[in-house]
NUZA-304279 format. One record per residue: x negated, y negated, z of N, C-alpha, C, O in turn. Coordinates in steps of 0.1 Angstrom, whole numbers, plus 5000, padded with zeros to 4 digits. Last residue first. Layout:
BEGIN
XYZXYZXYZXYZ
...
This chain:
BEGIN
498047945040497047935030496147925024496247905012
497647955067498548025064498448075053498548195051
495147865096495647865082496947965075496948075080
495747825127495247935117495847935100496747995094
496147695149495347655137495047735127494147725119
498047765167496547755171495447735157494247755157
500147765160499947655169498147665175497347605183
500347955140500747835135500147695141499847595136
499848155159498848165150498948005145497947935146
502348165170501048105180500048105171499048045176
504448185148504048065157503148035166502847925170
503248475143503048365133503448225138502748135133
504148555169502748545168502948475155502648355158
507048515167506648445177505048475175504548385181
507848655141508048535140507348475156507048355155
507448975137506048925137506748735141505748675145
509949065139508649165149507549045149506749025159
512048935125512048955137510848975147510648915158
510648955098510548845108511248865121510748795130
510349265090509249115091509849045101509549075113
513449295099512549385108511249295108510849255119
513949165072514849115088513549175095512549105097
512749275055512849165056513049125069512249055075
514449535056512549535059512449365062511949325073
517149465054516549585064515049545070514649525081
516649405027517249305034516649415049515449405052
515949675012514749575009515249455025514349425032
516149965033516249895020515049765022514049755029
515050215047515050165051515150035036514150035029
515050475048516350455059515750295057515950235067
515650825024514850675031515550635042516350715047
514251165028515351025028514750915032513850885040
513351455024513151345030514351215023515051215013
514351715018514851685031514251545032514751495042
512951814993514251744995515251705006516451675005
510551774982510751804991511751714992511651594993
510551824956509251874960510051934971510352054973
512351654946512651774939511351854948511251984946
511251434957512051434960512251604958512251674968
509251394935508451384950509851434955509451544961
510551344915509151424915509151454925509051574927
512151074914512651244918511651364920512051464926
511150854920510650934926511451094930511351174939
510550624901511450714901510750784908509550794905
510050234908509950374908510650494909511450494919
510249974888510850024899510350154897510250184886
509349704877508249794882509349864893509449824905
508949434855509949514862509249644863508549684854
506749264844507949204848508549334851508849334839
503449354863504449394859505649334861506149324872
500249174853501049204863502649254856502949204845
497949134837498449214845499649234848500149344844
497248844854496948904844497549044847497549074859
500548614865499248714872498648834857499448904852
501948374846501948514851500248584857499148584852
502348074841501348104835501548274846501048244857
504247864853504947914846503948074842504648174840
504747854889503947834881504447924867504848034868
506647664908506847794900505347754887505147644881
506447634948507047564936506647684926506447794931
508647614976507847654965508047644951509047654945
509647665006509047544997507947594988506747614991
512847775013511147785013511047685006511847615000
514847685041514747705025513047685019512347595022
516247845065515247785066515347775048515947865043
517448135084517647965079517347845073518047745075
516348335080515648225085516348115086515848005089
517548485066517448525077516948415080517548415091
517948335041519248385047519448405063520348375071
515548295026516048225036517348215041517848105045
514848555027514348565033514948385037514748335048
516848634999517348685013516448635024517048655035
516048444984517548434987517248485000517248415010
513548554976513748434985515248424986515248334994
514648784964513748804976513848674979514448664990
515548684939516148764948515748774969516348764979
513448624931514348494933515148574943515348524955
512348834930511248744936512148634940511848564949
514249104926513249014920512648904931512748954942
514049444945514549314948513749214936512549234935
515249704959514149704948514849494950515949454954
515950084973515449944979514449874964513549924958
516850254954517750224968516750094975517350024983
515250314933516950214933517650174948518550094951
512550244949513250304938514650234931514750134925
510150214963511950184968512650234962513650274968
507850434959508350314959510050304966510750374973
506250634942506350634951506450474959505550404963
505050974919505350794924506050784937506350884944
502151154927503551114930503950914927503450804931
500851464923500751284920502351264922503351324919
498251684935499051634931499751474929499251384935
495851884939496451754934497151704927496851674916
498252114953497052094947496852004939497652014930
499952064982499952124974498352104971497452084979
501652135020500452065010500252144995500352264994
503552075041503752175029502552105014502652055003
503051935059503052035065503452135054503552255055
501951675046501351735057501651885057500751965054
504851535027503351675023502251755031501651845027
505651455049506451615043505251705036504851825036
504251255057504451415068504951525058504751645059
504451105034503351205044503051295048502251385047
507051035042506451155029505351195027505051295020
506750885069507451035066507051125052506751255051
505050705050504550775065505650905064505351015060
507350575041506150615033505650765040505750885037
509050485057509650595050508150645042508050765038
506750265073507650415077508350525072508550635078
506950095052505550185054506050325064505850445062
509550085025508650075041507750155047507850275046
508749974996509050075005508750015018507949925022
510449804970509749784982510249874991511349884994
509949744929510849844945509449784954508249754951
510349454918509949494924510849624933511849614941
511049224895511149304898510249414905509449464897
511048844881510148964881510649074894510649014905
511948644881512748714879512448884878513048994877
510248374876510548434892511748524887512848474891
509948374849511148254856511248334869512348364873
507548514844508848554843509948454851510748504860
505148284870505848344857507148454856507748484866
504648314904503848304890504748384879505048504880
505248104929506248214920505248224908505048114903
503747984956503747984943504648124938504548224945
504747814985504147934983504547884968505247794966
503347675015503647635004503647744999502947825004
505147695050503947705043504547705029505847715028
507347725069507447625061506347615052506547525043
507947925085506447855092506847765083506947675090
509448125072509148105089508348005087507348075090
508148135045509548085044510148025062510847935065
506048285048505648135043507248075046507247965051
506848525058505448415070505948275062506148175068
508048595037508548565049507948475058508448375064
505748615020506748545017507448515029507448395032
504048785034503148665031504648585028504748485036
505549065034504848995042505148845042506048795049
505849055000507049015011507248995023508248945027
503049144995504448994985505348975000505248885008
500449104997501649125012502649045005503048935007
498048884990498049034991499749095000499749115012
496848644984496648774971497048914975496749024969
498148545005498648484993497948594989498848684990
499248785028497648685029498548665012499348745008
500349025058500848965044499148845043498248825052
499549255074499049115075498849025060497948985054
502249455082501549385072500949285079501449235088
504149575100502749565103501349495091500149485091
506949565089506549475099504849425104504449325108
506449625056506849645066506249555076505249485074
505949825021505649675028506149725048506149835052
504549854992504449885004504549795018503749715023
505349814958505549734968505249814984506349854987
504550144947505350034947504549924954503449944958
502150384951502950344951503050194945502050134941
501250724940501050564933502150514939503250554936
499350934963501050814963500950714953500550604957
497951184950497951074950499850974952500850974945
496551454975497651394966497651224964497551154974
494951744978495151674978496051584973496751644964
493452034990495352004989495051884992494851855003
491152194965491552154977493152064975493752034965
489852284946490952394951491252294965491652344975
487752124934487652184945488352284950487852374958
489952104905488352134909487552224920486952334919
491751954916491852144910490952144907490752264905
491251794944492151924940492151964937492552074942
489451674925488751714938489751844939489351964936
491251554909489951624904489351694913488551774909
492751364923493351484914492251544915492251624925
490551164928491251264939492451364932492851454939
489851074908488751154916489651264926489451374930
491750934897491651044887490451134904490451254907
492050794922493350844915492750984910492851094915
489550604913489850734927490950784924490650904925
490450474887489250584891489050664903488350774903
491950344892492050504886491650514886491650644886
491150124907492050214915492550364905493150464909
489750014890488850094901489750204907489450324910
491949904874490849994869490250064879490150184877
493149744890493649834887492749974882492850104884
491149534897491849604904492249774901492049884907
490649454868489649544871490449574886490149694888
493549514848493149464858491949494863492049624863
495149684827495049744837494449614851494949624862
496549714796495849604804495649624820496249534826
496150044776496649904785495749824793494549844796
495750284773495650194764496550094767497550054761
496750504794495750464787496150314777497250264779
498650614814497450544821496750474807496050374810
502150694802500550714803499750604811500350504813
504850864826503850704820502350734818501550774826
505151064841504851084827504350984817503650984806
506550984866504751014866503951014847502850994842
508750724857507950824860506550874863505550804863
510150424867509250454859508650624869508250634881
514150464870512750424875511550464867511850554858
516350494862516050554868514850474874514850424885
516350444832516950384840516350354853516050244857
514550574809513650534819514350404834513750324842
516250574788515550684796514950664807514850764815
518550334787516950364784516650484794516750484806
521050214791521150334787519350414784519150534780
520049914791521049994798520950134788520750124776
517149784800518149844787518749904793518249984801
515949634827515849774821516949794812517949834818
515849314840516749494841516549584832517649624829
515049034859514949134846515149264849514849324860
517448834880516448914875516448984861517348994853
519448714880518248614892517548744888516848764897
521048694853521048544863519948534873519448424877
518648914830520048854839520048744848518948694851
517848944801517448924811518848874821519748804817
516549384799517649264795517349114807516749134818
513549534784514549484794515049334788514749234781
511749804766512649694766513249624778513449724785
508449834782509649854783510849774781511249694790
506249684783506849734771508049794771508649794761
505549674808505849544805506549594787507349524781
504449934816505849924817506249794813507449774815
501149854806502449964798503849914803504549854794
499549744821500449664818501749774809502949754807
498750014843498349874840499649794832500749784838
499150224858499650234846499450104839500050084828
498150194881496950254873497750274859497150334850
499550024897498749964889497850064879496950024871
500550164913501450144905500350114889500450144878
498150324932498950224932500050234923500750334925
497450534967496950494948498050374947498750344956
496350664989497450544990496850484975496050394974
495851014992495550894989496750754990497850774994
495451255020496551175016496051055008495650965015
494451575021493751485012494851345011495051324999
494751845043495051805039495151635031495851565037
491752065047492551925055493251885040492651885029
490052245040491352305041492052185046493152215050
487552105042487852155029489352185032489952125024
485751975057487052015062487552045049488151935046
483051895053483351985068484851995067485252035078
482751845026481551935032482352015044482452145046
485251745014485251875013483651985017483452105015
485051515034486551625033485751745029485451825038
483051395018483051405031484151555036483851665041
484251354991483051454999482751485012482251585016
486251154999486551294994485351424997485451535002
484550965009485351015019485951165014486251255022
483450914986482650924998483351025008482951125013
485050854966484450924967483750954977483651084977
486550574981487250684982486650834976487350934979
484250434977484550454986485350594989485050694996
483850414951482450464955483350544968483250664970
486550284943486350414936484950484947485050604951
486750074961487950144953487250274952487450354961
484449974967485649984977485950094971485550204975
483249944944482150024954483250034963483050144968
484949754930484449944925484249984936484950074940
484849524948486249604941485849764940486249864946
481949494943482049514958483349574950483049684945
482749424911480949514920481449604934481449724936
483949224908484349334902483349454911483749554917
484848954920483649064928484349164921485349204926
487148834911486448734915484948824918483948754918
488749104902488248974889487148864897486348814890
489749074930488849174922488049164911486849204911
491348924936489948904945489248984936488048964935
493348914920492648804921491248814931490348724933
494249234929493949214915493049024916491849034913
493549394958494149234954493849234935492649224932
492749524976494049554970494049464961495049474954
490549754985490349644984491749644974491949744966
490950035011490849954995490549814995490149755005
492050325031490850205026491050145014491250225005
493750525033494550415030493350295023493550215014
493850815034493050705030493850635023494550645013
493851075057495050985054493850815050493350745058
493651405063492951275060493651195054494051235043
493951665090494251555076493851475075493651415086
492651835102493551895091493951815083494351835072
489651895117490251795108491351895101491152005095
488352115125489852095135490151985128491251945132
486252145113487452235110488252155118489252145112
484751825120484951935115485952035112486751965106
483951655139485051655144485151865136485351975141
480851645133481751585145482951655144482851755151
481551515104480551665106480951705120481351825120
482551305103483551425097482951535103483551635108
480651095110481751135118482951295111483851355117
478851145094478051195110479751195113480151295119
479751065066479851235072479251215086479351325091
480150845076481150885072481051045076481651115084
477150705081478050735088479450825083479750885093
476150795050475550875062476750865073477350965075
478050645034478150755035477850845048478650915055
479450345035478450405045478550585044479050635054
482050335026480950315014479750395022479050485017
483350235050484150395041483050405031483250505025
482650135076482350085062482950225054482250325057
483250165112482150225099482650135081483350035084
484450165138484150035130483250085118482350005116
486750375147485250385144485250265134485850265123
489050465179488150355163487050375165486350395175
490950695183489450675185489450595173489650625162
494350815203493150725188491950665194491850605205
496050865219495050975215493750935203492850985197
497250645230496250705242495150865234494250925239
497750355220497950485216496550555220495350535217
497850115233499050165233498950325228499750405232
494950015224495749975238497250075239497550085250
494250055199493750125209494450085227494150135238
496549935191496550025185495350145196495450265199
495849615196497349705194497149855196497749895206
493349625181493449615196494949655199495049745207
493649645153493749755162493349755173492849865178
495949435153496349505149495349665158495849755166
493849175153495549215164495749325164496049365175
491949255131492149275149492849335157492849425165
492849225107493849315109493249385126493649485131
493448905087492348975097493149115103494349085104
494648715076494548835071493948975079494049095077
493348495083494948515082495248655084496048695093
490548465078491048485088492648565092492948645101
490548615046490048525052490648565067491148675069
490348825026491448725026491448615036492248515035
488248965028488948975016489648835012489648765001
487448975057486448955044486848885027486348805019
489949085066489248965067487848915061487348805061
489449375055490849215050490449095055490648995048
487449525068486949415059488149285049488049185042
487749605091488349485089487749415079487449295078
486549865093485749745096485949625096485249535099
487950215100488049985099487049935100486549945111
489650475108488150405107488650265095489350255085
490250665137490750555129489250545123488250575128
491451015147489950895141490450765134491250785125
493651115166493551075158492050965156491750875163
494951435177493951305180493451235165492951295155
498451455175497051515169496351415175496951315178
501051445184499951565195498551545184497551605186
502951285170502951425165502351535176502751645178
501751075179502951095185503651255179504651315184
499551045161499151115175500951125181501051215189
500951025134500851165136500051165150499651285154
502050765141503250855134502251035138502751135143
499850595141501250585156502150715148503250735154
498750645121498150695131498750695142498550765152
500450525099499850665099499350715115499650825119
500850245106501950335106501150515110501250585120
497750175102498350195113499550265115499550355124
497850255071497250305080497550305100497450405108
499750095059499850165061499250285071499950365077
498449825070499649855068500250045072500750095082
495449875091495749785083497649845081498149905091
493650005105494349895110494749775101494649655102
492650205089493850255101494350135106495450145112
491050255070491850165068493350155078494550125076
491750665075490350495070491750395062492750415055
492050865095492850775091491950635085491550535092
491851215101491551075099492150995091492851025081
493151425130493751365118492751205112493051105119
493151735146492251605142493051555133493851635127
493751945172494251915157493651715154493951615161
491952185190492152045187492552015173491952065163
């Protein structure tokens, strides 16, 4: 029996993960508590998602457990054991505004959590391959220092700047404004390198980008281009915070993600770090991004611009992922920024109308 766990399985990435490797033959562990609906309220709730998920996918087992609940964590690792070959941790608490609001619970998610689960790994499955979902964020405010030009619907990078391309792994982590978000989130980063050349085990961190795709449960502090689409469909109010909305983003699809998964599945290193975004081939500003989402909709959003910026937050954040590329050079994207947009509202526009018609807040 080939095992694969998956924490945070009914959420973005996690779901992708577990329709991607039982369609591979592995049985797959989910584990959820849905604590997004803790985080972000009803809206946000990621149910639908794995009642979806045990109804259609005939080799997944949910375990409603808490990723912080040690004891349960290992009773399920100890269970399954050598036949675990991979572990795919998606679990977090994402939101830089909810984090600042419960720095305490943020840590015990972020960092306690993703310790839990790394020990867990290395009592009964040491040789399983270690997938993190890290962020962008662990380079905190640094790439805001990067000269950039400013243009008609976005901010751009100095033309000729080393760092054209996208921001590298070579970006330092230190002496920046990070977020207590962000802060928790190096601290499993650095745990899960450390486990790797410490333990000798094949782990890796994804810092990624924007992660986005049809299975989001976009929520205002969490699903930029989720939550924008929903808001732009439905007519909901939405806020632009600072850089004249010109702010920059790569946005991956959780399915091109999911394949770089697989690539490191079957060729695992020692922890290792990767960026890991849209890059140049999928990357959009915020004015940008409402252009295209009321292109597909027809529809013109309603929102207004707050001038005052998210603490934190990066005016231009695209990723270089020749790192990851040069690793393994058979993977490719397939899927840009207009592409993911359309795919949101196509998949999700008739349940954000029964959600709409049955009261469910948007905001």
């Amino acid at each position: 029996m080939s095992v694969a766990i998956v924490t945070g399985s009914a959420g973005l990435v996690g779901s992708e993960s577990v329709r991607h490797f039982a369609a591979e033959g592995m049985d797959v562990i989910g584990i959820d508590n849905n604590m997004r609906e803790v985080f972000f309220g009803r809206e946000a709730s990621t149910a639908w998602m794995q009642e979806r998920l045990e109804r259609e996918v005939n080799n997944y087992t949910h375990e409603n457990v808490d990723i912080r609940d040690q004891d349960a964590i290992f009773r399920i690792f100890r269970r399954y054991g050598k036949d675990i070959e991979l572990v795919v941790h998606t679990a977090a608490q994402p939101s830089h505004d909810w984090a600042a609001s419960n720095p305490s619970v943020d840590f015990s998610v972020n960092a306690v959590g993703t310790q839990v689960v790394l020990e867990a790994t290395r009592k009964f499955a040491i040789d399983a391959a270690f997938i993190f979902t890290s962020t962008n964020k662990v380079y905190g405010d640094t790439p805001n220092r990067i000269p950039l030009v400013e243009l008609e619907k976005r901010w751009e990078i100095a033309p000729g700047h080393e760092w054209s391309n996208g921001i590298p792994e070579e970006m330092s982590i230190d002496q920046s404004l990070h977020s207590v978000f962000g802060a928790s989130k190096v601290a499993a980063d650095v745990l899960v390198q450390e486990y790797g050349r410490y333990f000798g085990m094949h782990t890796v961190c994804f810092r990624g980008g924007c992660l986005t795709g049809p299975n989001h449960s976009g929520t205002q502090l969490h699903g930029f281009l989720a939550y924008l689409m929903k808001c732009c469909a439905n007519g909901a109010p939405y806020r632009v915070y600072g850089y004249k909305g010109k702010q920059v983003r790569d946005n991956i699809h959780s399915a091109d993600l999911i394949s770089a998964f697989d690539h490191f599945f079957h060729a695992p290193r020692f922890g290792e770090v990767y960026n890991m975004g849209g890059s140049r081939f999928s990357n959009c500003s915020m004015l940008e991004a409402i252009e295209i989402c009321e292109r597909i909709t027809s529809k013109k959003l309603n929102y207004e611009y707050v001038d005052e910026s998210r603490i934190g937050d990066h005016i231009w954040y695209i990723s270089d992922v020749l790192r990851f590329k040069s690793h393994y050079p058979s993977w490719q994207y397939r899927y840009d920024v207009s592409t993911i947009l359309d795919e949101i509202f196509v998949v999700n526009r008739e349940r954000w109308h029964q959600e709409s018609l049955a009261g469910v807040a948007i905001c």
